[in-house]
C-alpha positions as a Python dict, from the first residue, in 0.01 Angstrom:
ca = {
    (1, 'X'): (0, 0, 0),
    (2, 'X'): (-231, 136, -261),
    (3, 'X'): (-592, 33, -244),
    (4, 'X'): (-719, -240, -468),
    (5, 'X'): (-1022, -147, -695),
    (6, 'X'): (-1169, -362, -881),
    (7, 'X'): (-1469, -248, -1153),
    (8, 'X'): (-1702, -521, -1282),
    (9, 'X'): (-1873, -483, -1636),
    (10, 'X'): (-1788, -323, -1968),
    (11, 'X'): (-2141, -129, -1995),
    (12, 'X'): (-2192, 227, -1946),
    (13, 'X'): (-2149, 165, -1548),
    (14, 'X'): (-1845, 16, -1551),
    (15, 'X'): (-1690, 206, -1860),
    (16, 'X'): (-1824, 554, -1727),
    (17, 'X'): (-1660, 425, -1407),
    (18, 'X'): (-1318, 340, -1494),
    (19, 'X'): (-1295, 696, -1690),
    (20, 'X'): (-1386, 862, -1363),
    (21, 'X'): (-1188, 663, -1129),
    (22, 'X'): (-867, 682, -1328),
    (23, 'X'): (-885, 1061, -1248),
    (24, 'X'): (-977, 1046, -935),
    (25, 'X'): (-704, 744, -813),
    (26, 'X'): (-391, 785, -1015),
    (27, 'X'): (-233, 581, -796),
    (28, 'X'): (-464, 313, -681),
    (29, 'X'): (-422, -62, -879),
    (30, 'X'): (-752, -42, -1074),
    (31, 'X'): (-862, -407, -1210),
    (32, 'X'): (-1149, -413, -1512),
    (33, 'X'): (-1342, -698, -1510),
    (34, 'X'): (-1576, -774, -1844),
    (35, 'X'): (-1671, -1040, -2053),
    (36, 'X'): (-1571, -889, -2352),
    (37, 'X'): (-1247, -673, -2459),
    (38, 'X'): (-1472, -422, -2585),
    (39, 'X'): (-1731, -158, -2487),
    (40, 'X'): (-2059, -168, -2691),
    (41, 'X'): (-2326, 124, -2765),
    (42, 'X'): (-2580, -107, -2662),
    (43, 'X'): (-2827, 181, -2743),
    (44, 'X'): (-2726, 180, -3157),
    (45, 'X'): (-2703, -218, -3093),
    (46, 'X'): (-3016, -230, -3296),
    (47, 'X'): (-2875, -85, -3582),
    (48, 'X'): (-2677, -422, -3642),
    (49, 'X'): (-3055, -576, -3677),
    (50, 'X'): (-3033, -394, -4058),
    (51, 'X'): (-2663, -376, -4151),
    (52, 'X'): (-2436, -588, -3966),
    (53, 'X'): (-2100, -361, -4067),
    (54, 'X'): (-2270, -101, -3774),
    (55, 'X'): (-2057, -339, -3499),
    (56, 'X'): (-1704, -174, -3627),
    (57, 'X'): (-1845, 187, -3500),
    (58, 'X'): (-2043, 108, -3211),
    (59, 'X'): (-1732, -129, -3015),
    (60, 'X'): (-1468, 56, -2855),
    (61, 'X'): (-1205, -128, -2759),
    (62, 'X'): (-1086, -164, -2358),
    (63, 'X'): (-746, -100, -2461),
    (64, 'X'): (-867, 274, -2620),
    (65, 'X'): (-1093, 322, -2313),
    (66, 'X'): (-845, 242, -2007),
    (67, 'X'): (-521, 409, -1940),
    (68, 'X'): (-214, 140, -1935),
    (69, 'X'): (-191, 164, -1575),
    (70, 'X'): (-524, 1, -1529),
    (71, 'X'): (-544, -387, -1563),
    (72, 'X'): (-815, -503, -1778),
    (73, 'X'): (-931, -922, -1692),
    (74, 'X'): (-1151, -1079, -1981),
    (75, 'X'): (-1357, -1330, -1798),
    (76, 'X'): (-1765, -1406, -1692),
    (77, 'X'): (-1797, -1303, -1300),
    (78, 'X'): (-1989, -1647, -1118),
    (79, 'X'): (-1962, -1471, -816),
    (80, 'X'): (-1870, -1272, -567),
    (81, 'X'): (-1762, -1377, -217),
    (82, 'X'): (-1782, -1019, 43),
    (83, 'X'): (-1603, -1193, 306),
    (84, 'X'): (-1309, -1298, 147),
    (85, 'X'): (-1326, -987, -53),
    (86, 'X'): (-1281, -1154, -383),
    (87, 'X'): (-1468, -1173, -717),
    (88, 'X'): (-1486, -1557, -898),
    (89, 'X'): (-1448, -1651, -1260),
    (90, 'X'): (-1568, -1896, -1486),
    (91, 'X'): (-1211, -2010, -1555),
    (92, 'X'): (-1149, -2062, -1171),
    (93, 'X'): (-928, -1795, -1125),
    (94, 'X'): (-1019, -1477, -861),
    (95, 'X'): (-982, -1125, -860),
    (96, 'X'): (-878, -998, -553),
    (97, 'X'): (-1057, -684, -407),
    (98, 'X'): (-1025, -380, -138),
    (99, 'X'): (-1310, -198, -322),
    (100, 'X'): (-1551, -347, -558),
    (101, 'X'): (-1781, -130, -800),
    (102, 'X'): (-2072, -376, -979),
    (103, 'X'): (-2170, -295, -1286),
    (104, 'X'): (-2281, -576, -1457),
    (105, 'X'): (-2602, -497, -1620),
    (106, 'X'): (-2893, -724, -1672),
    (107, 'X'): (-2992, -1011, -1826),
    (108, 'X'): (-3391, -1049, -1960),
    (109, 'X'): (-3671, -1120, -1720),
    (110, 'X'): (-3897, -1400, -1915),
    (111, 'X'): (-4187, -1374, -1625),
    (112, 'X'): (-4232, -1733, -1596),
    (113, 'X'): (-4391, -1719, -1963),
    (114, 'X'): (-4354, -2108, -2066),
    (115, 'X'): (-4145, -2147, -2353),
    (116, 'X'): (-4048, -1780, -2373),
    (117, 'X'): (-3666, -1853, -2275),
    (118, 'X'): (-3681, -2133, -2498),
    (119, 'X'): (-3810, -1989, -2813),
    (120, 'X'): (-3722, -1612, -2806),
    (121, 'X'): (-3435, -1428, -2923),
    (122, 'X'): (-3297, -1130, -2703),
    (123, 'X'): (-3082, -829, -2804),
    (124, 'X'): (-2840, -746, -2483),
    (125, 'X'): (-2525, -801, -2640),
    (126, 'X'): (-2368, -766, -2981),
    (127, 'X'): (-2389, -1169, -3065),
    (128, 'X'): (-2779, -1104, -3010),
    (129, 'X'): (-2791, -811, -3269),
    (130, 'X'): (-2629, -1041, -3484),
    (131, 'X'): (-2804, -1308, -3435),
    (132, 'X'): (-3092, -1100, -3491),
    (133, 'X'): (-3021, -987, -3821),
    (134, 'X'): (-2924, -1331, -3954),
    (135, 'X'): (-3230, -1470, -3837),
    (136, 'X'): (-3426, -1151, -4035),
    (137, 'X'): (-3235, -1290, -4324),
    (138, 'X'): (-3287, -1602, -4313),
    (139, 'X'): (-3655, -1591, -4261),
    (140, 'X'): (-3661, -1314, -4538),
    (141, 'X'): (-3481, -1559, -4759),
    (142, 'X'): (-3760, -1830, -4735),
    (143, 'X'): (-4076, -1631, -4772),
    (144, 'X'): (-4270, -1531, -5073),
    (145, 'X'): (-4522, -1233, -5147),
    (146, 'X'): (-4792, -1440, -5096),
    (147, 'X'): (-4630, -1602, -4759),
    (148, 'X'): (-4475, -1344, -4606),
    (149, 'X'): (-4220, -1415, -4293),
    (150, 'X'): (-4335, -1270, -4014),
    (151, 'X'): (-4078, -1084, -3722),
    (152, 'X'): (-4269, -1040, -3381),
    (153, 'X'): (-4100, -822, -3138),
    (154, 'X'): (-4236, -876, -2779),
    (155, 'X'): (-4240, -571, -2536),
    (156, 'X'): (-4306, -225, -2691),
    (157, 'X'): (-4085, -22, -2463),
    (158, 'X'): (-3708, 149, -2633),
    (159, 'X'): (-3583, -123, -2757),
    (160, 'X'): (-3860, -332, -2872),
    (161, 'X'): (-3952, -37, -3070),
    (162, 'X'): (-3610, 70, -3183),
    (163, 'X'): (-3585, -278, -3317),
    (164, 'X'): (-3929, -311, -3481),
    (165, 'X'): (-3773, 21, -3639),
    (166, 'X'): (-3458, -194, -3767),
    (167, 'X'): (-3634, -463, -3900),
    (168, 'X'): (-3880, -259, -4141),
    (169, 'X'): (-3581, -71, -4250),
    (170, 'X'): (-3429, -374, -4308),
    (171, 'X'): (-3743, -498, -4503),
    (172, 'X'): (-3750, -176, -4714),
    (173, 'X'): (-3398, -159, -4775),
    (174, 'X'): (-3395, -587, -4923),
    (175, 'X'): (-3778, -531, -5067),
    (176, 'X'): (-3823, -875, -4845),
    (177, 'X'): (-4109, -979, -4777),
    (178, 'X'): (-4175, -926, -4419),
    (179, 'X'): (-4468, -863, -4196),
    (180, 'X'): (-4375, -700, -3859),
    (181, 'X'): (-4559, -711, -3521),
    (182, 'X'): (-4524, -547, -3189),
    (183, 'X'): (-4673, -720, -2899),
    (184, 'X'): (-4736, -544, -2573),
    (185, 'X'): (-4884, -640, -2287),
    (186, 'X'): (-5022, -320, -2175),
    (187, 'X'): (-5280, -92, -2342),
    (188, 'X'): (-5060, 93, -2457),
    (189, 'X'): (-4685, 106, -2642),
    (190, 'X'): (-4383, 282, -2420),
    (191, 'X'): (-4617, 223, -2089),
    (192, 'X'): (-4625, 496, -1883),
    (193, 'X'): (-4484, 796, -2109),
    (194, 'X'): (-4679, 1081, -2211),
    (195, 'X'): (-4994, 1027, -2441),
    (196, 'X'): (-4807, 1239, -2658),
    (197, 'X'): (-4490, 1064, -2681),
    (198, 'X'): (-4678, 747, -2726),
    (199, 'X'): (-4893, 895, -2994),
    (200, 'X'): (-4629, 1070, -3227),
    (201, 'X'): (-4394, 702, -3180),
    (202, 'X'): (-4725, 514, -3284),
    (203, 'X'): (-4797, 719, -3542),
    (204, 'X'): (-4409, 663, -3713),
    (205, 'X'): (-4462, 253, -3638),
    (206, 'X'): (-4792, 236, -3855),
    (207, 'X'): (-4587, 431, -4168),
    (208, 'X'): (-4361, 197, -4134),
    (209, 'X'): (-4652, -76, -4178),
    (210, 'X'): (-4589, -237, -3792),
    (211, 'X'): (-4836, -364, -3669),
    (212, 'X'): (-4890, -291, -3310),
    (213, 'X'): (-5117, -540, -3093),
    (214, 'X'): (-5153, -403, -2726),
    (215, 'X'): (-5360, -466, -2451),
    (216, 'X'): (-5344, -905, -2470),
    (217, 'X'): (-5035, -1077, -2270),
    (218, 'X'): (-4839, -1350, -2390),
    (219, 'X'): (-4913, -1657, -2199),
    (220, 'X'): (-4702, -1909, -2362),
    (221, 'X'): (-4432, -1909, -2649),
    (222, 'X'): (-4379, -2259, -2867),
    (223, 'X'): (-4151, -2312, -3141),
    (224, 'X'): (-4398, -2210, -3438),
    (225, 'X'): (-4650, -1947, -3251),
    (226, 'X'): (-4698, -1744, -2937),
    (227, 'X'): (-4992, -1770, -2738),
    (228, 'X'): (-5232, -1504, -2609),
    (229, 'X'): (-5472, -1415, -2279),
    (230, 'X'): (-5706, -1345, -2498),
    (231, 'X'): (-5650, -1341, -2876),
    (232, 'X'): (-5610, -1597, -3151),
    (233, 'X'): (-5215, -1723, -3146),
    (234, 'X'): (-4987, -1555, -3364),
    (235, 'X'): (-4739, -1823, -3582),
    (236, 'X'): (-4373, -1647, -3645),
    (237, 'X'): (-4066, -1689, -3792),
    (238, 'X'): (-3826, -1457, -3607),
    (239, 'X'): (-3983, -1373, -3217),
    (240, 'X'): (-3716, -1141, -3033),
    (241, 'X'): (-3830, -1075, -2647),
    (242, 'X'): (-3751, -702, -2484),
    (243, 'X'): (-4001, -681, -2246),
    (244, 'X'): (-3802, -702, -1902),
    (245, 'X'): (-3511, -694, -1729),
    (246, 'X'): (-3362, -908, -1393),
    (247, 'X'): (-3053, -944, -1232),
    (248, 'X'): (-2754, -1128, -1337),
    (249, 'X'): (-2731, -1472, -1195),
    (250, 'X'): (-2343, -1423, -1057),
    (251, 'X'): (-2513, -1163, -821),
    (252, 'X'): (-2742, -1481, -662),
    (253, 'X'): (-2562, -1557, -312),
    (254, 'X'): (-2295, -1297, -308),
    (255, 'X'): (-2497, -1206, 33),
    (256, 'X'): (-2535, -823, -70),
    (257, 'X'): (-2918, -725, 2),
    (258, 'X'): (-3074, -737, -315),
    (259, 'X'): (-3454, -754, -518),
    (260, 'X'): (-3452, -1049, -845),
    (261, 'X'): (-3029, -1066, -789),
    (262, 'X'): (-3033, -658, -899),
    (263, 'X'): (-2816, -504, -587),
    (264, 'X'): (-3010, -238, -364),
    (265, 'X'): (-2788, 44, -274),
    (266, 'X'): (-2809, 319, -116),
    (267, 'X'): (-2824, 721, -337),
    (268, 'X'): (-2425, 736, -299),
    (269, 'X'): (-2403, 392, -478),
    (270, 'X'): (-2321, 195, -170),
    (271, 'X'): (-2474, -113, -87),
    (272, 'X'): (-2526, -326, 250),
    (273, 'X'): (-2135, -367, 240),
    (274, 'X'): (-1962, -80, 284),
    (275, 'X'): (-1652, -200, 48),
    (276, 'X'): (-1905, -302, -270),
    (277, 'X'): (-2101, -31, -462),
    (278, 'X'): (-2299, -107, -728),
    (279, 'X'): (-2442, 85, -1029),
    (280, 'X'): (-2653, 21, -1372),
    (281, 'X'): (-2869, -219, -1469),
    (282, 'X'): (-2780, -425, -1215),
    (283, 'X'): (-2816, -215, -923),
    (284, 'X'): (-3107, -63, -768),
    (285, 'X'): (-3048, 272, -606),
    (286, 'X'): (-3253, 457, -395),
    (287, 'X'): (-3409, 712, -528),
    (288, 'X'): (-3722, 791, -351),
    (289, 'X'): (-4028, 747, -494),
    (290, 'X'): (-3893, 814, -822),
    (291, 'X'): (-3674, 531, -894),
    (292, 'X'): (-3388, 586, -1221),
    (293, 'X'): (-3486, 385, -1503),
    (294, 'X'): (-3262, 117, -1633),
    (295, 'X'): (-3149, 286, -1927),
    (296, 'X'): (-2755, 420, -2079),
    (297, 'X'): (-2886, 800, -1948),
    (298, 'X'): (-2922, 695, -1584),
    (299, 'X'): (-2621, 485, -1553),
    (300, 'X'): (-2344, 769, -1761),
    (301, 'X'): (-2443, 1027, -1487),
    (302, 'X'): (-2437, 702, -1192),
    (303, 'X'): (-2053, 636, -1293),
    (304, 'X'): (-1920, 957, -1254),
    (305, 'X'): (-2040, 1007, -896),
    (306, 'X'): (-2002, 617, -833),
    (307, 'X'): (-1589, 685, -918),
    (308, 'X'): (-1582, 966, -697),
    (309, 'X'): (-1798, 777, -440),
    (310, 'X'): (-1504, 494, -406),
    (311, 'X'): (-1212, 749, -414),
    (312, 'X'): (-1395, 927, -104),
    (313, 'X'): (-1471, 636, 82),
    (314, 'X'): (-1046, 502, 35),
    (315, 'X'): (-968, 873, 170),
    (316, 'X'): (-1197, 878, 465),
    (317, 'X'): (-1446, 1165, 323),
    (318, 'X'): (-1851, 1200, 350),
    (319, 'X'): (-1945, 1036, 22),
    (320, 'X'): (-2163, 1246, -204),
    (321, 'X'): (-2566, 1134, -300),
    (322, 'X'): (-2664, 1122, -618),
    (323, 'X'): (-2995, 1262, -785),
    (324, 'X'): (-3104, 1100, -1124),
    (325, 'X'): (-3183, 1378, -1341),
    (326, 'X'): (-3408, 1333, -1629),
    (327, 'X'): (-3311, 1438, -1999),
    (328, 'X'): (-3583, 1375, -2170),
    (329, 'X'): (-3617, 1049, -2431),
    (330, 'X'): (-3503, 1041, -2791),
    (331, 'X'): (-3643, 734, -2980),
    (332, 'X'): (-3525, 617, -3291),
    (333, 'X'): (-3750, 443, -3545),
    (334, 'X'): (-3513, 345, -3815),
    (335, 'X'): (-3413, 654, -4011),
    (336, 'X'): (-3619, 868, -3807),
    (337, 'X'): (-3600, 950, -3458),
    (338, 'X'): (-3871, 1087, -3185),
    (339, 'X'): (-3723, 1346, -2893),
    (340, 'X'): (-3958, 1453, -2581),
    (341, 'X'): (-3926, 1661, -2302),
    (342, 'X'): (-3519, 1777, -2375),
    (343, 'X'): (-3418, 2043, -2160),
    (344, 'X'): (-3405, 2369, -2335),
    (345, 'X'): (-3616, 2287, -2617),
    (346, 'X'): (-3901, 2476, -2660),
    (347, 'X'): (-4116, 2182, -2800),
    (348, 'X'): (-4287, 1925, -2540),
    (349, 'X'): (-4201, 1668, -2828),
    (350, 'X'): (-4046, 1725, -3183),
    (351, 'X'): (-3941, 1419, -3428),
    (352, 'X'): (-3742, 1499, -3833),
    (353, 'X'): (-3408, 1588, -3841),
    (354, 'X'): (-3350, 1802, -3525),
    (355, 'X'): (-3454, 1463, -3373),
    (356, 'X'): (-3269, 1247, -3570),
    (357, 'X'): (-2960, 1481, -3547),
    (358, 'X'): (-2998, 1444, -3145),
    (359, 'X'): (-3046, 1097, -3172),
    (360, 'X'): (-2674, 1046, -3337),
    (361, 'X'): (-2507, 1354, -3127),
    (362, 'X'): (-2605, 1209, -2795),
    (363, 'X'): (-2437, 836, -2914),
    (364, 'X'): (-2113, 1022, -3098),
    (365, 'X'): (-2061, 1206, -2764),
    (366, 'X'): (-2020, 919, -2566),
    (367, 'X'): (-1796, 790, -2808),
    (368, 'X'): (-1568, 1105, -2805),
    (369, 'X'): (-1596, 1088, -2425),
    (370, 'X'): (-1468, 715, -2416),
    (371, 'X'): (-1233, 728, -2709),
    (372, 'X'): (-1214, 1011, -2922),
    (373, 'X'): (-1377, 1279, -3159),
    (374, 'X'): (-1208, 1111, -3442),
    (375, 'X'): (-1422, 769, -3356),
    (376, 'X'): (-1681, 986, -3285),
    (377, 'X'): (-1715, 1128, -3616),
    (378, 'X'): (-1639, 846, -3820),
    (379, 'X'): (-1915, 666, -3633),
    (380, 'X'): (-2157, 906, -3690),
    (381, 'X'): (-2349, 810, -4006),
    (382, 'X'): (-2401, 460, -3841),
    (383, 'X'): (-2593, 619, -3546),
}
């Protein structure tokens, strides 16, 4: 009997996953698991924020991803129960398991903030972008020169500034009147880069007339203003939250050793069950002291060795470890983008068009790898 494999999540895990496990068990019965029939660029998901019509060339579609062979469940994972070897749904039904790969990325870590779930919005999904944008709109709509809405974006790591990007594109584009803030905790923006990443990405906010307020947490988030450690509050019209991730809550007593319901496993993806691995956002692998970041670079190079991983483990064979190897960051700030420390280039950081131009070939060639060059290419001017 042929094994049963069963990949949870529709994110760069569990898509990169499938790809590589289809060519590594032609044979097995493969099961996709995902909330949605479709695939989504998360990293150009803030590119809806400005123009809405970006969703058509950022979703792939399961059905282009998988081969036919491989069965494809839409449904929202509750659960998973190790012992009976068998993964639960919302609508009741269960998904059957030999092997189990997790993949089901995060959901956004709120620290305890009062009011911050409440009153924020989020962008993890493409009903967030959306969301986002209408709310932009909305708010846009309403105000005046002389009352200006104002869009705070909490968190100034990638995608708080991506989407701080969005949004003054967005006000340039409309000539709305919009004042933009972005709020982070820590003295500085992108915490924990290079100086000189965070200075040339500063520099591109304040043309963009964002203004950037560092160094003053948020203690509390009502429906009209958010609150500060130290600082006068700050009233807002549009508040979207990026500043942490946590693990899903279908990961909370699926008895798999885990930190904030994000999976610990080991370098070769496999966690304190021998049958589940787990990769992505919702995984934490050991890397050492240098831990992979939760971002779409880590978890493309996780799923290939993940899918190889499982195939060795069904055959009996030493199961390989995998090293997370940095390629540098490329930022985009609306039109323009920001690239530091990319292999091969001579320049420690370089932003214009060879940026921009990486920016949009690093997103159209995960397309081509998922789907095609043809999608590839008639995404690219939305990247």
């Amino acid at each position: 009997m042929s094994a049963k494999v069963v990949v949870l999540g529709a994110g760069y895990a569990g898509a990169g996953a499938i790809k590589q496990l289809e060519e590594e068990l032609p044979n097995a019965e493969i099961t996709w698991v995902s909330d949605n029939d479709y695939h989504l660029v998360l990293h150009e998901a803030h590119r809806v924020i400005r123009d809405p019509r970006v969703k058509d060339k950022i979703t792939l579609p399961v059905s282009d991803i998988k081969s036919p062979s491989t069965r494809f469940v839409q449904g929202t994972v509750t659960g998973v129960d190790t012992n009976e070897r068998t993964v639960e749904l919302a609508d009741g039904d269960d998904v059957d398991y030999d092997y189990l790969l997790v993949g089901l990325g995060s959901q956004t870590a709120y620290y305890g903030i009062p009011g911050l779930d409440e009153n924020s919005l989020t962008l993890k999904s493409l009903d967030d972008a959306l969301e986002i944008h209408e709310a932009v709109a909305d708010a846009a709509s309403e105000a005046s020169r002389n009352d200006p809405a104002k869009v705070v974006i909490g968190g100034a790591g990638l995608s708080g500034i991506q989407s701080a990007g969005e949004v003054a594109e967005y006000r340039d584009k409309h000539r709305a009147p919009i004042d933009i803030y972005l709020v982070e905790a820590l003295d500085e923006i992108m915490p924990g880069q290079d100086p000189e990443l965070q200075g040339t990405v500063k520099k591109h906010l304040l043309e963009k007339d964002v203004e950037i307020l560092t160094g003053d947490p948020i203690t509390e988030a009502t429906e009209e203003e958010i609150q500060f450690d130290e600082g006068e509050p700050l009233d807002y019209d549009v508040f979207l939250w990026t500043g942490g991730i946590t693990g899903r809550e279908a990961m909370d007593d699926c008895g798999l050793d885990n930190e904030h319901n994000r999976v610990t496993a080991e370098a070769n993806f496999q966690t304190s069950d021998d049958r589940v691995f787990a990769i992505g956002d919702c995984a934490i692998v050991d890397q050492g002291d240098n831990p992979a970041p939760p971002t779409a670079q880590a978890a493309w190079q996780a799923a290939e060795v993940a899918g190889k991983n499982i195939a060795r483990e069904i055959r009996g064979q030493p199961l390989a470890t995998w090293t997370h190897e940095d390629k540098g960051t490329v930022i985009s700030i609306g039109d323009e983008a920001v690239a530091h420390d990319v292999p091969v280039v001579p320049l420690n950081t370089f932003n214009s068009w060879p940026a921009e131009t990486l920016k949009k070939a690093i997103a159209a060639r995960w397309i081509a790898d998922m789907t095609s060059w043809g999608r590839a290419v008639d995404a690219w001017d939305s990247l």
